[in-house]
mmCIF file of the N, C-alpha and C atoms, coordinates in Angstrom:
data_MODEL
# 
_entry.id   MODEL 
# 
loop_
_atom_site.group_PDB 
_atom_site.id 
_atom_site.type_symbol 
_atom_site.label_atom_id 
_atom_site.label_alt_id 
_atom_site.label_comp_id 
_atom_site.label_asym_id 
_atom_site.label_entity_id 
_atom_site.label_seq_id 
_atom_site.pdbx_PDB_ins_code 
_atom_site.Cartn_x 
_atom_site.Cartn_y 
_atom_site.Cartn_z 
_atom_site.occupancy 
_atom_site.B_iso_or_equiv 
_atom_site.pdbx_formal_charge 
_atom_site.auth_seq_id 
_atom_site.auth_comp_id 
_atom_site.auth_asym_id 
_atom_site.auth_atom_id 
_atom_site.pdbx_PDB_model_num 
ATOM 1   N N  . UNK A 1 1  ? 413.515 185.568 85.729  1.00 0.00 ? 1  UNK A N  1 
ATOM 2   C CA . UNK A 1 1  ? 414.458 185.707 86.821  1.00 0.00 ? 1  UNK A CA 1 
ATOM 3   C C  . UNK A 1 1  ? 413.704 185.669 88.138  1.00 0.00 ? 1  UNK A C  1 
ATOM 4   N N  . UNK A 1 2  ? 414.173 184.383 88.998  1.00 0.00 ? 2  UNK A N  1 
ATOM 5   C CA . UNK A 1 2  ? 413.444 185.116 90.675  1.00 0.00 ? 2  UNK A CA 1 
ATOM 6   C C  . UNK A 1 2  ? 412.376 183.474 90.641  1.00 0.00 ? 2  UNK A C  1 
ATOM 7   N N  . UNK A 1 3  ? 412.347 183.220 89.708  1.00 0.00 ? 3  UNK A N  1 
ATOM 8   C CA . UNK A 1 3  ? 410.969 182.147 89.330  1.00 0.00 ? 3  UNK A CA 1 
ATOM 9   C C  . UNK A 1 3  ? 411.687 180.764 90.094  1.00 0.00 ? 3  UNK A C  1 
ATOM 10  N N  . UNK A 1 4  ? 412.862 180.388 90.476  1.00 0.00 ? 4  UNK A N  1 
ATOM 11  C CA . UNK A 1 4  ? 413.114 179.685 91.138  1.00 0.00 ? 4  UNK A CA 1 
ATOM 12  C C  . UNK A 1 4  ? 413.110 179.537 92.728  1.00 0.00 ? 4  UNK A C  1 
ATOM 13  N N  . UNK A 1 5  ? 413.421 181.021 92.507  1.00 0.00 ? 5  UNK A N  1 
ATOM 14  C CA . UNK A 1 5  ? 413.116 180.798 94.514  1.00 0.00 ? 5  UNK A CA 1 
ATOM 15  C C  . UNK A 1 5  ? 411.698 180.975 95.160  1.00 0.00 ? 5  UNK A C  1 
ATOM 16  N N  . UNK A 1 6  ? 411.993 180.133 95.874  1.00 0.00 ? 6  UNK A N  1 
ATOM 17  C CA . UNK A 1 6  ? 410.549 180.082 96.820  1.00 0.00 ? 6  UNK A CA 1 
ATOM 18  C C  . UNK A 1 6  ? 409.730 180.762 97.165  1.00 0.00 ? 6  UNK A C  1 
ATOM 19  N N  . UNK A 1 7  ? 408.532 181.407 97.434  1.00 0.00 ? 7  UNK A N  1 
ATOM 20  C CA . UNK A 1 7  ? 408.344 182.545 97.571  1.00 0.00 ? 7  UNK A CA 1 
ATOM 21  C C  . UNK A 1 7  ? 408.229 183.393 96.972  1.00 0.00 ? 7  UNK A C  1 
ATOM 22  N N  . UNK A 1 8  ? 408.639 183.839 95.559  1.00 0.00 ? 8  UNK A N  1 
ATOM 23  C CA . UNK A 1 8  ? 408.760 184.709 94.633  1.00 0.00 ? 8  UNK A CA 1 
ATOM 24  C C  . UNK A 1 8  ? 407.511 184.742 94.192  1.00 0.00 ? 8  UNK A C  1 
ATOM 25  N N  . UNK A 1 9  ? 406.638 183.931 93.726  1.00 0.00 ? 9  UNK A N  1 
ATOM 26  C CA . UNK A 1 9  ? 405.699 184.275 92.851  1.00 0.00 ? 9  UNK A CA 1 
ATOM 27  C C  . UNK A 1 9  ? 404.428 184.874 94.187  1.00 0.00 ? 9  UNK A C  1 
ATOM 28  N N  . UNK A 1 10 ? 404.492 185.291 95.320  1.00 0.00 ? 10 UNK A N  1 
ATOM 29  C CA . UNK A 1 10 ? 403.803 185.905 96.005  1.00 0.00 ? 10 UNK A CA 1 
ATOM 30  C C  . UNK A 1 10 ? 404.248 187.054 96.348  1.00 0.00 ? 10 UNK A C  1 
ATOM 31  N N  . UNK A 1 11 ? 405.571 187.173 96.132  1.00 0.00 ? 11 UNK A N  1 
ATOM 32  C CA . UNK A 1 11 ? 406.065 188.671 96.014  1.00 0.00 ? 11 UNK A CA 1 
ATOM 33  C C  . UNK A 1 11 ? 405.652 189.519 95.229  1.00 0.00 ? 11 UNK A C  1 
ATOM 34  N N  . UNK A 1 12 ? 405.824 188.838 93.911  1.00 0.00 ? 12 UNK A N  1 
ATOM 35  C CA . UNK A 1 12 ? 405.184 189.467 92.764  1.00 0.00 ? 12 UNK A CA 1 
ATOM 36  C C  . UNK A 1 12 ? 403.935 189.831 92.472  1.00 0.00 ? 12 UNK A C  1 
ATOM 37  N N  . UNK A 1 13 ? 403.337 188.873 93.123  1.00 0.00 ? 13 UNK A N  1 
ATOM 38  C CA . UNK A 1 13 ? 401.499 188.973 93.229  1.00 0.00 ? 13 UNK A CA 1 
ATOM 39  C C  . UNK A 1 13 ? 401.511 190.520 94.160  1.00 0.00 ? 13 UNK A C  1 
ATOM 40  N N  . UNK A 1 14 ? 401.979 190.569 95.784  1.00 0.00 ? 14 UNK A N  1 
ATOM 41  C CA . UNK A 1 14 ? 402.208 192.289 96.369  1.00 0.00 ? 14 UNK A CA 1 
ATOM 42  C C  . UNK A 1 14 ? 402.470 192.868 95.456  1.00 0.00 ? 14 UNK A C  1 
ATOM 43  N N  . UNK A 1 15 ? 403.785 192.798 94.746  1.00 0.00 ? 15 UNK A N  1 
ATOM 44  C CA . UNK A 1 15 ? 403.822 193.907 94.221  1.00 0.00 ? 15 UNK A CA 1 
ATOM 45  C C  . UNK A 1 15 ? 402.770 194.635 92.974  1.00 0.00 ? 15 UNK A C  1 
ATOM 46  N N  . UNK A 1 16 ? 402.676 193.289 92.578  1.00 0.00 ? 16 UNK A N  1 
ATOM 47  C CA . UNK A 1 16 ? 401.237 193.614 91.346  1.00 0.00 ? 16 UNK A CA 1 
ATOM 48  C C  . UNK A 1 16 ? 399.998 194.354 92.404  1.00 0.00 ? 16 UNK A C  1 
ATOM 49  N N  . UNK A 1 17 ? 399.767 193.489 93.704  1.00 0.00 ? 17 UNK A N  1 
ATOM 50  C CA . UNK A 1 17 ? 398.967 194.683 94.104  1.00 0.00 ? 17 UNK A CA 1 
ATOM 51  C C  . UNK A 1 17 ? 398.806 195.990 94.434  1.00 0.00 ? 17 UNK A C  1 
ATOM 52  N N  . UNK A 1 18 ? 400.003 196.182 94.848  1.00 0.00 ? 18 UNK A N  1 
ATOM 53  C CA . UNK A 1 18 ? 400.608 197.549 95.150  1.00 0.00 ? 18 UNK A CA 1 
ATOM 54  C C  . UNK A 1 18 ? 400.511 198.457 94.413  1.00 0.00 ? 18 UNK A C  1 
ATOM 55  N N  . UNK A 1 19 ? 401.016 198.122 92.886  1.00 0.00 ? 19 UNK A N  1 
ATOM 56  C CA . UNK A 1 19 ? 401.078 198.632 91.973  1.00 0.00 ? 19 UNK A CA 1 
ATOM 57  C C  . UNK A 1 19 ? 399.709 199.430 91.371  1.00 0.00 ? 19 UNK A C  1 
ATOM 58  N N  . UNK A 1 20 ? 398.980 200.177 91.425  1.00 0.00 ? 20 UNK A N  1 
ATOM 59  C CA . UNK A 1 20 ? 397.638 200.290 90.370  1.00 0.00 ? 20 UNK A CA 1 
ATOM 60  C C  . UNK A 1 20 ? 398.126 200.626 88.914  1.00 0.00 ? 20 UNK A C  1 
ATOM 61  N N  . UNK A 1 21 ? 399.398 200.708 88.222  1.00 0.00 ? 21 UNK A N  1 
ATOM 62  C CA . UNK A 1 21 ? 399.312 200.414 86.862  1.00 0.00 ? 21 UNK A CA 1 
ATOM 63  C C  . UNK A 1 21 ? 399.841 199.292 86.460  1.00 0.00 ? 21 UNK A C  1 
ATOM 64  N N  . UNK A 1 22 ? 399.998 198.051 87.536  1.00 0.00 ? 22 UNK A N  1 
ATOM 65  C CA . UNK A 1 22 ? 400.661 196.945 87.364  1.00 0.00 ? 22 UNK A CA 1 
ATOM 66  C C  . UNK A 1 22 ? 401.997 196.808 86.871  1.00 0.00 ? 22 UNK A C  1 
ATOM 67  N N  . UNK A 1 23 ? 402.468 195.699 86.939  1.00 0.00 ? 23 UNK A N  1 
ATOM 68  C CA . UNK A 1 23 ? 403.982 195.317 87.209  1.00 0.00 ? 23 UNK A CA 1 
ATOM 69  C C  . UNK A 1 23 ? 404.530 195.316 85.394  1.00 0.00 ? 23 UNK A C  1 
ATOM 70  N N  . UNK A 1 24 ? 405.277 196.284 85.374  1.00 0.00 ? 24 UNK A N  1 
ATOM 71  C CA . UNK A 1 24 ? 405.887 196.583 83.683  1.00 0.00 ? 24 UNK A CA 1 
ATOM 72  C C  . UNK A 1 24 ? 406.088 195.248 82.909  1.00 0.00 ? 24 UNK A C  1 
ATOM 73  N N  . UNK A 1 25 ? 405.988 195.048 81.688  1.00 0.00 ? 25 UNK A N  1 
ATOM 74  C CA . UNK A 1 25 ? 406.233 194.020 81.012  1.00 0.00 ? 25 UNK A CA 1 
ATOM 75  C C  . UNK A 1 25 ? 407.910 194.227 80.415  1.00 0.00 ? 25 UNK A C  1 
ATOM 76  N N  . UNK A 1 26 ? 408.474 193.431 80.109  1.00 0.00 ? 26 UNK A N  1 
ATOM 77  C CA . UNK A 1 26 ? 409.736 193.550 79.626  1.00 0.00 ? 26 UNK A CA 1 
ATOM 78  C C  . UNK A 1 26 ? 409.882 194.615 78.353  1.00 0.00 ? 26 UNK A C  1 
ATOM 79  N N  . UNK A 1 27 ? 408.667 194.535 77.687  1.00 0.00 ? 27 UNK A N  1 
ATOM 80  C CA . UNK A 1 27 ? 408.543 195.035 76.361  1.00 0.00 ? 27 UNK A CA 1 
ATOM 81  C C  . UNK A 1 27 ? 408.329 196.868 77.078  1.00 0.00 ? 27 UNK A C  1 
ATOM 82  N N  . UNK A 1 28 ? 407.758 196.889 78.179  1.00 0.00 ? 28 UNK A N  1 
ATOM 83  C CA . UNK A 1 28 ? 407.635 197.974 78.436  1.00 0.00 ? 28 UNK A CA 1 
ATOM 84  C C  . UNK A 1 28 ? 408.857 198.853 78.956  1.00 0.00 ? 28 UNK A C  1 
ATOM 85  N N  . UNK A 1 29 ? 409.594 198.052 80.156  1.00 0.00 ? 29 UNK A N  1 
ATOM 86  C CA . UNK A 1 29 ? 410.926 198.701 80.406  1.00 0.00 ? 29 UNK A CA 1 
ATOM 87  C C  . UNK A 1 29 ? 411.604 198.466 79.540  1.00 0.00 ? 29 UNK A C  1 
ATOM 88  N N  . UNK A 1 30 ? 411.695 198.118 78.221  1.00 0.00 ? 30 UNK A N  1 
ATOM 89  C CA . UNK A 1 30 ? 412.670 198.439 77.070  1.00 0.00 ? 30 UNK A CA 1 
ATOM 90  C C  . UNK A 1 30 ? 412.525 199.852 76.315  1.00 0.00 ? 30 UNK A C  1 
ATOM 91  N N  . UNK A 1 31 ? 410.901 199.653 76.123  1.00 0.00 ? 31 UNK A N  1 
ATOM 92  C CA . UNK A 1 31 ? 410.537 200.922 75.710  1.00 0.00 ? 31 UNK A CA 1 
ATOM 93  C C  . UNK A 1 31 ? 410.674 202.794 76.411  1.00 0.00 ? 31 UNK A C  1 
ATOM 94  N N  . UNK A 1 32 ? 410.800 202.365 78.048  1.00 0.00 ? 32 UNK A N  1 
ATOM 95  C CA . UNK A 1 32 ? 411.129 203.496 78.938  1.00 0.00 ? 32 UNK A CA 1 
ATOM 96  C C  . UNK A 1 32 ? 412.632 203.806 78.181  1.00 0.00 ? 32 UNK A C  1 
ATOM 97  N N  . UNK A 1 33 ? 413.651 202.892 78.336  1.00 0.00 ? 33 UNK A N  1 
ATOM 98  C CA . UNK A 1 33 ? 414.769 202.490 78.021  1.00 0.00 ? 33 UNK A CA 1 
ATOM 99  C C  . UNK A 1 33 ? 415.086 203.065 76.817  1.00 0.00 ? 33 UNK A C  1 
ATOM 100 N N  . UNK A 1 34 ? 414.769 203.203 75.650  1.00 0.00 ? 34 UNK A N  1 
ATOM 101 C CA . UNK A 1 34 ? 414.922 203.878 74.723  1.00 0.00 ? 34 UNK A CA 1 
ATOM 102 C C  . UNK A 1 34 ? 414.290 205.204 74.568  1.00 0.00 ? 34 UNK A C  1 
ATOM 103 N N  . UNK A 1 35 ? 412.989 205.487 75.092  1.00 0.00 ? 35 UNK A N  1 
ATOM 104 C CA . UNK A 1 35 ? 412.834 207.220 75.160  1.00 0.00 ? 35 UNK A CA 1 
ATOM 105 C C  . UNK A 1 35 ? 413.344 207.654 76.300  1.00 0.00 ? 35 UNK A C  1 
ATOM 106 N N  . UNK A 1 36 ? 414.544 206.982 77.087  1.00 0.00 ? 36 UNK A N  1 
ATOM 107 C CA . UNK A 1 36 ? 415.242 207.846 78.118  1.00 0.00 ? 36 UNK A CA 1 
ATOM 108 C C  . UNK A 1 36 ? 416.452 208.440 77.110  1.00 0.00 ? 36 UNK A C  1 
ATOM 109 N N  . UNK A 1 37 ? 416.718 207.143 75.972  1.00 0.00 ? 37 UNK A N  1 
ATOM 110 C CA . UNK A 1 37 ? 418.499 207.391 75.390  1.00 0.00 ? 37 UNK A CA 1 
ATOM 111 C C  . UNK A 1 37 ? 418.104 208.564 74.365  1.00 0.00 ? 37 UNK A C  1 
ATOM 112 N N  . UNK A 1 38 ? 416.591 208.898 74.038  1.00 0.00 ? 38 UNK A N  1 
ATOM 113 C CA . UNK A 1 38 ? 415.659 209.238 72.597  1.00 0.00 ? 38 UNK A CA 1 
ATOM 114 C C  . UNK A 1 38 ? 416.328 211.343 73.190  1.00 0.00 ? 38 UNK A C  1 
ATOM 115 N N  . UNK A 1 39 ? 416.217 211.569 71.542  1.00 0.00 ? 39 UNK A N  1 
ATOM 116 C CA . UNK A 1 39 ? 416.526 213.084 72.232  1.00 0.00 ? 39 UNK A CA 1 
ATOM 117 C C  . UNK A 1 39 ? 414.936 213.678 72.469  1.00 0.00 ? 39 UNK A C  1 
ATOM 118 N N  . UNK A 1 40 ? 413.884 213.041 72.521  1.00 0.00 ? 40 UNK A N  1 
ATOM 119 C CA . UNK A 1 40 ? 412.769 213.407 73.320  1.00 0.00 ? 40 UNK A CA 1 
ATOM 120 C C  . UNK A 1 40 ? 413.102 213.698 74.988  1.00 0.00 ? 40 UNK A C  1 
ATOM 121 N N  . UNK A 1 41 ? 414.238 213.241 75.190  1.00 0.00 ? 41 UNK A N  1 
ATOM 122 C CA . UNK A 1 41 ? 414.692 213.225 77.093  1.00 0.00 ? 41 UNK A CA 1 
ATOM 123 C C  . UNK A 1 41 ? 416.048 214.596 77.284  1.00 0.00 ? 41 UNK A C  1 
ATOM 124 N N  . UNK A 1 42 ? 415.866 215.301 76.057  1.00 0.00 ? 42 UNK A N  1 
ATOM 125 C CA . UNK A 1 42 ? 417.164 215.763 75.922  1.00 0.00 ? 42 UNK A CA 1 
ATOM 126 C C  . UNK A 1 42 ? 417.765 216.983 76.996  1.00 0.00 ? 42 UNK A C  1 
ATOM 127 N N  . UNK A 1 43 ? 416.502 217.411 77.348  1.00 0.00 ? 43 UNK A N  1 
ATOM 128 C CA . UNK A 1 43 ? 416.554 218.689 78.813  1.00 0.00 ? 43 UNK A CA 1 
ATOM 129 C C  . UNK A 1 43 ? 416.110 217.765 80.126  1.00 0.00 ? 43 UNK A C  1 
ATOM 130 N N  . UNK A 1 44 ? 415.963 216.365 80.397  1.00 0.00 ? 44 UNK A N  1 
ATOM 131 C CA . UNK A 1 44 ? 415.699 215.485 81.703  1.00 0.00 ? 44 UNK A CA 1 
ATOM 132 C C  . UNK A 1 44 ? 417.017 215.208 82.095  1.00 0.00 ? 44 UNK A C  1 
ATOM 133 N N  . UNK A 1 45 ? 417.065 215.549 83.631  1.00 0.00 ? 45 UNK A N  1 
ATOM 134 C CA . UNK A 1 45 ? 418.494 215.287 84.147  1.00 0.00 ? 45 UNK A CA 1 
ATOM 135 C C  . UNK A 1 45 ? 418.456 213.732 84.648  1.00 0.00 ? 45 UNK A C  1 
ATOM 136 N N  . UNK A 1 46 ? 417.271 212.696 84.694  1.00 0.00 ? 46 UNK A N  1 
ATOM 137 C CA . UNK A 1 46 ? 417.777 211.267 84.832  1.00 0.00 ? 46 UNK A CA 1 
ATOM 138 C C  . UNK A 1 46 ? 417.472 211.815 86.393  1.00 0.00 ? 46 UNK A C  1 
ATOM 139 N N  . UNK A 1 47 ? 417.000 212.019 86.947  1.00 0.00 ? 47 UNK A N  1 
ATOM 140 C CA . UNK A 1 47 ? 416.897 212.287 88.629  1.00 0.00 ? 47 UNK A CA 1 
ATOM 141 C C  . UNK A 1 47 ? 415.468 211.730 88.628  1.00 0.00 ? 47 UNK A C  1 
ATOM 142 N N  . UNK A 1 48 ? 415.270 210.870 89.932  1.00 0.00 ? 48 UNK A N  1 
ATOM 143 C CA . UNK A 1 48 ? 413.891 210.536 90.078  1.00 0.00 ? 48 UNK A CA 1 
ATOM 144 C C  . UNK A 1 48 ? 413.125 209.871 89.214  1.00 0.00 ? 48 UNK A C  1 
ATOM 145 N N  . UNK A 1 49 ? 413.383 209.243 88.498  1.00 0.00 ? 49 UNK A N  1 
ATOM 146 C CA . UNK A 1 49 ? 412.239 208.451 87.404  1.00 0.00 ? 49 UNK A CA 1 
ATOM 147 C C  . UNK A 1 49 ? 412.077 207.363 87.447  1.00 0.00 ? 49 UNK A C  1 
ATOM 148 N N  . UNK A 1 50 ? 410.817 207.076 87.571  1.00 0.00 ? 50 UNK A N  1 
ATOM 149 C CA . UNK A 1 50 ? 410.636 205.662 88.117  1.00 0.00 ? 50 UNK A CA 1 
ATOM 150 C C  . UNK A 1 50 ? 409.601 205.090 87.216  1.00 0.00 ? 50 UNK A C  1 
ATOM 151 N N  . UNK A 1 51 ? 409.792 203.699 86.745  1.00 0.00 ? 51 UNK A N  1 
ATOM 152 C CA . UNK A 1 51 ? 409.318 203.018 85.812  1.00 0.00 ? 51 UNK A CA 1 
ATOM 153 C C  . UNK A 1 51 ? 408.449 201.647 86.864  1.00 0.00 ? 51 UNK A C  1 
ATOM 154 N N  . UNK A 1 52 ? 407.813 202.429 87.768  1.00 0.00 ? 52 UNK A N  1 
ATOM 155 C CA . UNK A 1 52 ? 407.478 200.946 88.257  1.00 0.00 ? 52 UNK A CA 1 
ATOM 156 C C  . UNK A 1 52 ? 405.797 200.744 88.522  1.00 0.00 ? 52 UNK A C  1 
ATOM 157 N N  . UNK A 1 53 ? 404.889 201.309 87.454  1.00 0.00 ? 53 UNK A N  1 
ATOM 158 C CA . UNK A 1 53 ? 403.597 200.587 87.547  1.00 0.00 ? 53 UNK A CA 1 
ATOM 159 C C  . UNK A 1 53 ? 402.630 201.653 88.783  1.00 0.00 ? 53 UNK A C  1 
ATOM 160 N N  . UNK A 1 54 ? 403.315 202.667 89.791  1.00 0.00 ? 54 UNK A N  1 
ATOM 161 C CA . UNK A 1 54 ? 402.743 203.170 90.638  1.00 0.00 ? 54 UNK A CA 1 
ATOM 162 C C  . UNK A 1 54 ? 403.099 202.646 91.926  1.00 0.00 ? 54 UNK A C  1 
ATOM 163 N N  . UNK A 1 55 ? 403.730 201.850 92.192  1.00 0.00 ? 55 UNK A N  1 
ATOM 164 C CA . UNK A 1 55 ? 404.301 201.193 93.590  1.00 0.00 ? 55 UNK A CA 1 
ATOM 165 C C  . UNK A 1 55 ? 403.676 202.214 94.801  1.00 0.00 ? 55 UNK A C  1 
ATOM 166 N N  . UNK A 1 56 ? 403.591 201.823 95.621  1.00 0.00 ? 56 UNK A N  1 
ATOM 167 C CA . UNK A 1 56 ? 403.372 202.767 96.635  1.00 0.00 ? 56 UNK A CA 1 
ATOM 168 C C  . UNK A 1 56 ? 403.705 201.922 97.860  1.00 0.00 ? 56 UNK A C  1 
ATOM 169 N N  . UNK A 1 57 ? 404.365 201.880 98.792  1.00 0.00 ? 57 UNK A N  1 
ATOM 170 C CA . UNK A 1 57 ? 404.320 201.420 99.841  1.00 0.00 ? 57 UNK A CA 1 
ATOM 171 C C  . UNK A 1 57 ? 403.283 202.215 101.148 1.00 0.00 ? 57 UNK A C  1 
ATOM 172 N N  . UNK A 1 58 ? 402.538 203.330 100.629 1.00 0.00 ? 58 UNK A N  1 
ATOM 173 C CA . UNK A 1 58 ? 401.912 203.801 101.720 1.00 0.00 ? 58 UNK A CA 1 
ATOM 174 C C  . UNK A 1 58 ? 400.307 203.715 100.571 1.00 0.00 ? 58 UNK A C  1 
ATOM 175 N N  . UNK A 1 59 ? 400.281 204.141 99.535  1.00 0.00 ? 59 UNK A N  1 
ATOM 176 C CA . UNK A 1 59 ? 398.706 203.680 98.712  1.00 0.00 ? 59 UNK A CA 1 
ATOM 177 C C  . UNK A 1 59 ? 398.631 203.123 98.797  1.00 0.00 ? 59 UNK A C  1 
ATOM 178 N N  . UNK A 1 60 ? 397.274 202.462 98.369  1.00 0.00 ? 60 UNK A N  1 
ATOM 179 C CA . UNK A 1 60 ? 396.627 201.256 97.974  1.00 0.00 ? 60 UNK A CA 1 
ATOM 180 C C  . UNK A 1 60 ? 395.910 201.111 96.282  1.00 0.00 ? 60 UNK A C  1 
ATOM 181 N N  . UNK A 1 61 ? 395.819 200.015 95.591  1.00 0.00 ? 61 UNK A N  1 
ATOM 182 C CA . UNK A 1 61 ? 395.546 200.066 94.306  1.00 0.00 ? 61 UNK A CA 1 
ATOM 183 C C  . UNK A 1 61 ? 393.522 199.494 94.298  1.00 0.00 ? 61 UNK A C  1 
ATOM 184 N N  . UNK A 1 62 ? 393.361 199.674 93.664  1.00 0.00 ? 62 UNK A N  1 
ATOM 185 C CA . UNK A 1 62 ? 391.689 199.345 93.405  1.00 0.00 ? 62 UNK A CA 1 
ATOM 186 C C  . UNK A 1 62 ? 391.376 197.976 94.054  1.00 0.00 ? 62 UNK A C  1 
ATOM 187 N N  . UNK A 1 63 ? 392.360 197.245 93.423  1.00 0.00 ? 63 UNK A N  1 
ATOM 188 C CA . UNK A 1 63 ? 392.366 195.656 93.872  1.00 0.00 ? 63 UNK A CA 1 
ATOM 189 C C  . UNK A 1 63 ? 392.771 195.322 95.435  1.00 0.00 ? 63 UNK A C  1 
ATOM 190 N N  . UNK A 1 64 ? 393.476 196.262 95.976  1.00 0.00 ? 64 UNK A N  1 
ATOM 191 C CA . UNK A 1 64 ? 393.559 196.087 97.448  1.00 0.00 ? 64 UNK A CA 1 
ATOM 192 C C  . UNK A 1 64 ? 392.186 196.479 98.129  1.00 0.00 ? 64 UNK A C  1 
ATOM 193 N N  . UNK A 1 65 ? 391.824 197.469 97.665  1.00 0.00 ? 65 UNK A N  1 
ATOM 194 C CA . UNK A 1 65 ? 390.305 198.493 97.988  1.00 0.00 ? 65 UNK A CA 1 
ATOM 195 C C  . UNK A 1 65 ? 389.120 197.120 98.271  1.00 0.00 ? 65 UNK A C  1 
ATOM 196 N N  . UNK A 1 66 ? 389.059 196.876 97.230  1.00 0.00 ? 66 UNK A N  1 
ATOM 197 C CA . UNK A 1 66 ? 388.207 195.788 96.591  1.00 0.00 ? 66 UNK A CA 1 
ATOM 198 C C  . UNK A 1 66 ? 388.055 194.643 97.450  1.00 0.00 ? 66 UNK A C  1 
ATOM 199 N N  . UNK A 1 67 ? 389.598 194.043 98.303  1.00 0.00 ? 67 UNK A N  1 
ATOM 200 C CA . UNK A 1 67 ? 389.526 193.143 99.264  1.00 0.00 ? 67 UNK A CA 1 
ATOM 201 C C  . UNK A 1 67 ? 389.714 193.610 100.758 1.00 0.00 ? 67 UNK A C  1 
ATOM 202 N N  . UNK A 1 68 ? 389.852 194.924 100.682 1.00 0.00 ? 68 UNK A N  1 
ATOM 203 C CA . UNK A 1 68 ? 389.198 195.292 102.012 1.00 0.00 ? 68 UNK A CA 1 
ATOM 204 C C  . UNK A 1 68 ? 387.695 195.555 102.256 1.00 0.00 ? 68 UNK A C  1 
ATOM 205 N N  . UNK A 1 69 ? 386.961 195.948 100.906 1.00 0.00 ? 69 UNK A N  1 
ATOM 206 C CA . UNK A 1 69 ? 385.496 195.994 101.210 1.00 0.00 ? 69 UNK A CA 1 
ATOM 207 C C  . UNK A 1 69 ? 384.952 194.325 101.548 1.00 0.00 ? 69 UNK A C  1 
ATOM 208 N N  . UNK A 1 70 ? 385.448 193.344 100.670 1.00 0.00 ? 70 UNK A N  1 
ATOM 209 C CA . UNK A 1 70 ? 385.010 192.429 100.918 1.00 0.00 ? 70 UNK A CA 1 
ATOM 210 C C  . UNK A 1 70 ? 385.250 191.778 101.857 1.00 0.00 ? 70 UNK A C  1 
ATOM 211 N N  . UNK A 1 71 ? 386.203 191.964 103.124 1.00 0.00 ? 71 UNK A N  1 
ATOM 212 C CA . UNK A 1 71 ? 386.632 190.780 104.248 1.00 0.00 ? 71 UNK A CA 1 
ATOM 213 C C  . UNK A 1 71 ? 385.585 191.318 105.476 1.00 0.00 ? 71 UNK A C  1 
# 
């Protein structure tokens, strides 16, 4: 999805940088997806949970680090 429009595959590259546990695989948000429905989640009220790799809009990930030492 997204692979047609223009631009997208450099979005994705930010966000992979952004990310320091990188951008989830499908196989992975399926798997969040079922230990949310799992009664392992059975006292979690579903508030705040975020499945997204570490995003940070104010961190930085190793790989950003890495090309600020080098420029």
């Amino acid at each position: 999805a997204g692979s047609g429009i223009k631009g997208f595959d450099a979005f994705f590259e930010f966000a992979q940088a952004q990310s320091p546990l990188g951008n989830a695989s499908a196989e992975s948000c399926a798997d969040f997806c079922v230990a949310l429905f799992s009664d392992l989640t059975r006292m979690v009220t579903m508030q705040n949970l975020y499945h997204d790799g570490g995003y940070s809009s104010t961190g930085v990930s190793q790989q950003q680090l890495d090309l600020i030492q080098h420029t």
